[in-house]
C-alpha positions in Angstrom: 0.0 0.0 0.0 1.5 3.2 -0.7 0.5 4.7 2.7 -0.5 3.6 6.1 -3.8 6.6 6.6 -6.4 7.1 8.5 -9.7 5.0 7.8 -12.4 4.8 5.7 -14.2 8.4 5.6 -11.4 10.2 7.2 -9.3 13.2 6.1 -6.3 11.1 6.5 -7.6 8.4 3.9 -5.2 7.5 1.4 -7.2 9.1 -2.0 -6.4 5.8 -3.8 -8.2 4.1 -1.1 -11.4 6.0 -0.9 -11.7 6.2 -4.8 -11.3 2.5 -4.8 -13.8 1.5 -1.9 -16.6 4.1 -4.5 -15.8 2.5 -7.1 -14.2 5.6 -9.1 -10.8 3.9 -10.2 -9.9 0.3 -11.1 -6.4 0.3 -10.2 -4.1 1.5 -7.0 -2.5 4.2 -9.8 -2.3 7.8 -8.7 -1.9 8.7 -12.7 -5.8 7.4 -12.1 -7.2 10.3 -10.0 -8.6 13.4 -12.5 -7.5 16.9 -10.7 -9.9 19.7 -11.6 -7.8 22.7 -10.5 -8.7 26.2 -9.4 -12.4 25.5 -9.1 -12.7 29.4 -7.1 -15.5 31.3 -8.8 -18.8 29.7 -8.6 -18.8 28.4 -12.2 -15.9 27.1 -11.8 -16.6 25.0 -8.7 -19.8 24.1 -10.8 -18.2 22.6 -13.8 -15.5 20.6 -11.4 -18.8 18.9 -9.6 -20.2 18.1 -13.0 -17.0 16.6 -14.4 -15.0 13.5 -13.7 -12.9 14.8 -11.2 -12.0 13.2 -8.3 -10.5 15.6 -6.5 -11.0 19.4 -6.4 -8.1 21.1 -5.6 -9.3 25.6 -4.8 -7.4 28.7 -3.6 -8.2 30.5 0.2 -8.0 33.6 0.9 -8.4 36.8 3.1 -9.9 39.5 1.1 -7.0 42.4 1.5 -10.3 45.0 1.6 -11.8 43.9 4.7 -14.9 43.0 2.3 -17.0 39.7 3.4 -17.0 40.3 6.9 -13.4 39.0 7.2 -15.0 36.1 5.5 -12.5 33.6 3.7 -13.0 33.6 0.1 -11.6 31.5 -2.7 -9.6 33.4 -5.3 -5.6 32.9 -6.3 -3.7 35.6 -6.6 -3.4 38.3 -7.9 -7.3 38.1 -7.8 -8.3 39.6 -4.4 -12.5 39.4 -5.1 -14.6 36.2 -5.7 -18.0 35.9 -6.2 -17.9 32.7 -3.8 -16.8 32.4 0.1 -15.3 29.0 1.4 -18.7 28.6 3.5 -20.0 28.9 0.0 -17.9 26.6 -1.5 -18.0 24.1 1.2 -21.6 23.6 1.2 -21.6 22.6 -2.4 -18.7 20.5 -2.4 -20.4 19.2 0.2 -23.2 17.1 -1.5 -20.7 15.8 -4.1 -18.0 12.9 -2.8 -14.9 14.6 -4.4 -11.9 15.1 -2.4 -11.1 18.5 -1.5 -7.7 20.0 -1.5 -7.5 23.5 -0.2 -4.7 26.0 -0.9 -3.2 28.6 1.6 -0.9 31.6 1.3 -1.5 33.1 4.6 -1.8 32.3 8.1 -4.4 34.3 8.7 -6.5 32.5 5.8 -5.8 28.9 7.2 -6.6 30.4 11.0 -10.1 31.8 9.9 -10.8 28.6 7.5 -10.6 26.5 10.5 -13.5 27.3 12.1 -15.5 27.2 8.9 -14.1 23.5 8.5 -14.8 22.6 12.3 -19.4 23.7 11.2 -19.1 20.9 8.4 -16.8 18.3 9.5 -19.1 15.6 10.4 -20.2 16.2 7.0 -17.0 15.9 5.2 -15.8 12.5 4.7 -13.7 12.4 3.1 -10.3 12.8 2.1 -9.4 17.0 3.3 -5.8 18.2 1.9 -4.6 21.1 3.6 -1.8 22.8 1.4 0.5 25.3 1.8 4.1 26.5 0.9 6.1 26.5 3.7 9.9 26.3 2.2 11.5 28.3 -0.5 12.5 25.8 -3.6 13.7 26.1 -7.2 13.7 29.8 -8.1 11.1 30.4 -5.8 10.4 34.2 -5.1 7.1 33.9 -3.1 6.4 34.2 0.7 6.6 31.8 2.2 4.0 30.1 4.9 5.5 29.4 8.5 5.8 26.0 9.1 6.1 25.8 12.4 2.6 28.1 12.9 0.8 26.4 9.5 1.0 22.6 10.9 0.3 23.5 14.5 -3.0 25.8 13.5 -4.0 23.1 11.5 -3.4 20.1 13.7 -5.1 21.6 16.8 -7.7 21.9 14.9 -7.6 19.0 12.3 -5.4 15.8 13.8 -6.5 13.7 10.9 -5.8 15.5 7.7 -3.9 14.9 4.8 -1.2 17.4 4.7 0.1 19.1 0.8 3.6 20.6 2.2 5.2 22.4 -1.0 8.1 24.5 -2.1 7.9 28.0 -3.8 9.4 27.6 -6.9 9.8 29.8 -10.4 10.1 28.9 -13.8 12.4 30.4 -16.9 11.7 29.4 -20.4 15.3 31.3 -21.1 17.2 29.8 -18.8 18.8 26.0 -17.0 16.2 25.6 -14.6 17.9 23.9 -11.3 15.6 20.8 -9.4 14.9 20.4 -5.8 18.4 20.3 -4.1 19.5 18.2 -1.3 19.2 20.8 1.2 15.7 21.6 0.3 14.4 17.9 0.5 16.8 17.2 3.7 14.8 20.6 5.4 11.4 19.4 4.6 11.8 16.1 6.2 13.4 17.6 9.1 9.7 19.7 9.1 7.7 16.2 8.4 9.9 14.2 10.5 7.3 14.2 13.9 3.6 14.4 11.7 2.0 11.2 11.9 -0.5 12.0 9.0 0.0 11.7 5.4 1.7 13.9 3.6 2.0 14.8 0.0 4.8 17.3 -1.9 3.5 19.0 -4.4 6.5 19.3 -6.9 6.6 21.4 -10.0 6.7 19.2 -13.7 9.1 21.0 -15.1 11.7 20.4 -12.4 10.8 17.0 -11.2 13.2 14.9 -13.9 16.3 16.5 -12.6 15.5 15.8 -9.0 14.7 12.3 -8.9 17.0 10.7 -6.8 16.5 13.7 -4.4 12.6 13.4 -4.7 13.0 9.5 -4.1 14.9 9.6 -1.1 12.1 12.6 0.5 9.5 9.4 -0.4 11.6 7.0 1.4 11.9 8.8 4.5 8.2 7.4 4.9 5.9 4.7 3.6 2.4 8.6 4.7 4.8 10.3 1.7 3.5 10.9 -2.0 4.1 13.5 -4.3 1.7 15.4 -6.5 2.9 16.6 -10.0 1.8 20.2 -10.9 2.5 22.6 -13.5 2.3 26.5 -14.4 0.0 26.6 -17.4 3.4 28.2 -19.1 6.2 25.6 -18.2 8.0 23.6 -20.5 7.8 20.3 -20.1 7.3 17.1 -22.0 4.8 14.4 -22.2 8.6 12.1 -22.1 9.5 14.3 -18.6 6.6 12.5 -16.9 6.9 9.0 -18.1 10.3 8.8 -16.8 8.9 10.2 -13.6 5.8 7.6 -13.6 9.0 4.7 -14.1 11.0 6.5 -11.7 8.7 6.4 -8.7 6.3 3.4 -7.4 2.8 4.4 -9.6 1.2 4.6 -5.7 2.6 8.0 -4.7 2.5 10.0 -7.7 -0.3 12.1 -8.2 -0.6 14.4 -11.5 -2.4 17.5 -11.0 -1.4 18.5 -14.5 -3.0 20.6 -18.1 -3.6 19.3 -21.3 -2.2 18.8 -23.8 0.6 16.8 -21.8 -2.3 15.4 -19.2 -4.3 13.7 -22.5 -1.0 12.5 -23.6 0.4 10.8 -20.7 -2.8 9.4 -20.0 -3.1 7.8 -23.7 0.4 6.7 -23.4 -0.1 5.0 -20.0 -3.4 3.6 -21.4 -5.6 5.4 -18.9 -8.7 6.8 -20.6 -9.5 10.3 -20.5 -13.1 11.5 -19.4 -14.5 13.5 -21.6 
């Protein structure tokens, strides 16, 4: 099994699991689970509960005008306004059984989220990702989450979540884009080294294939570790870049959160169908 998580209907359930008890995948394959990504404004959450999906991965958010009552609201920056709050949001996603993965990129987002999650948590079971990035990576220029004050706000609240623990990271078309170094993998397992939940990396496509063996050796540290493939819808990458990942890695703890065309050609080449 790719991870020893919490049982069935809890935040902490492996995603493979709990898409395998409902019957939504054949195979114990993370290239199996459909992402549907940024699902802020209210069509878009919409559209991800009528697709395939599985999981629905949205952005959280204080709104920097003191608008919504201090309400959370989803939106990705540089967006600052939505036409939907997380309370919003949450009661949809609600009456669907999608995963949920929820992005932070402030404190004081994931502190006021909290007690929204704590109304609806008997309703929610399911698997809950809680994501944030709390280590600068690969030409990563953004600010940083505090790790220390992230994982404690969320697991006083939240024990049994699955945790998304990324890196900042940039990408240059015109340059040698470096990987994930030693020193960044070595200070995020120091970080993940006392968590007893899962936890997934999310690692950037573009600079997975030259980080490998530092990426592998992260995984090993624990049998609760997977990593989720992502890209920026500009990034240069190749359909090849993430069949060597998917031999690289054991199939069970790599997830792709990733755009066409290179999702709908990695999926035909792998022989997993594509919903329309």
């Amino acid at each position: 099994m790719a991870a020893c998580a919490g049982g069935p209907g809890s935040w902490s359930e492996n995603i493979l699991d709990y898409f395998l008890r409902n019957n939504q995948i054949t195979t114990e394959d993370g290239a199996e689970i459909v992402w549907y990504h940024a699902a802020n404004h209210k069509s878009q959450m919409r559209e991800a509960l009528r697709s395939a999906a599985h999981m629905i991965e949205a952005d959280v958010l204080l709104p920097s005008d003191g608008s919504e009552h201090g309400q959370p609201i989803m939106a990705h920056p540089p967006e600052t306004h939505s036409d939907n709050t997380l309370q919003e949001w949450l009661a949809e996603v609600i009456k669907s059984n999608k995963g949920i993965k929820l992005d932070f990129k402030s404190l004081a987002a994931v502190r006021a989220s909290m007690l929204i999650l704590e109304n609806v948590k008997h309703l929610l079971q399911r698997p809950v990702w809680i994501n944030a990035d709390i280590l600068p990576g690969p030409n990563g220029s953004s600010k940083v989450v505090d790790a220390k004050a992230f994982l404690d706000t969320v697991t006083s609240s939240f024990p049994d979540v699955t945790f998304s623990l990324g890196w900042t990271t940039g990408w240059h078309p015109e340059k040698v884009n470096e990987g994930y170094s030693w020193t960044m993998v070595k200070e995020m397992a120091y970080i993940c080294r006392g968590l007893t939940q899962p936890v997934t990396f999310p690692v950037r496509a573009a600079l997975v294939r030259q980080s490998c063996s530092q990426l592998l050796w992260l995984l090993k540290r624990s049998n609760r570790y997977s990593l989720t493939v992502w890209t920026g819808k500009d990034d240069n990458y190749s359909t090849e870049d993430l069949l060597y990942i998917r031999d690289y890695f054991n199939k069970t703890q790599v997830f792709y959160d990733i755009l066409d065309p290179q999702n709908h050609e990695f999926k035909q080449a792998i022989g997993i169908r594509v919903p329309l």
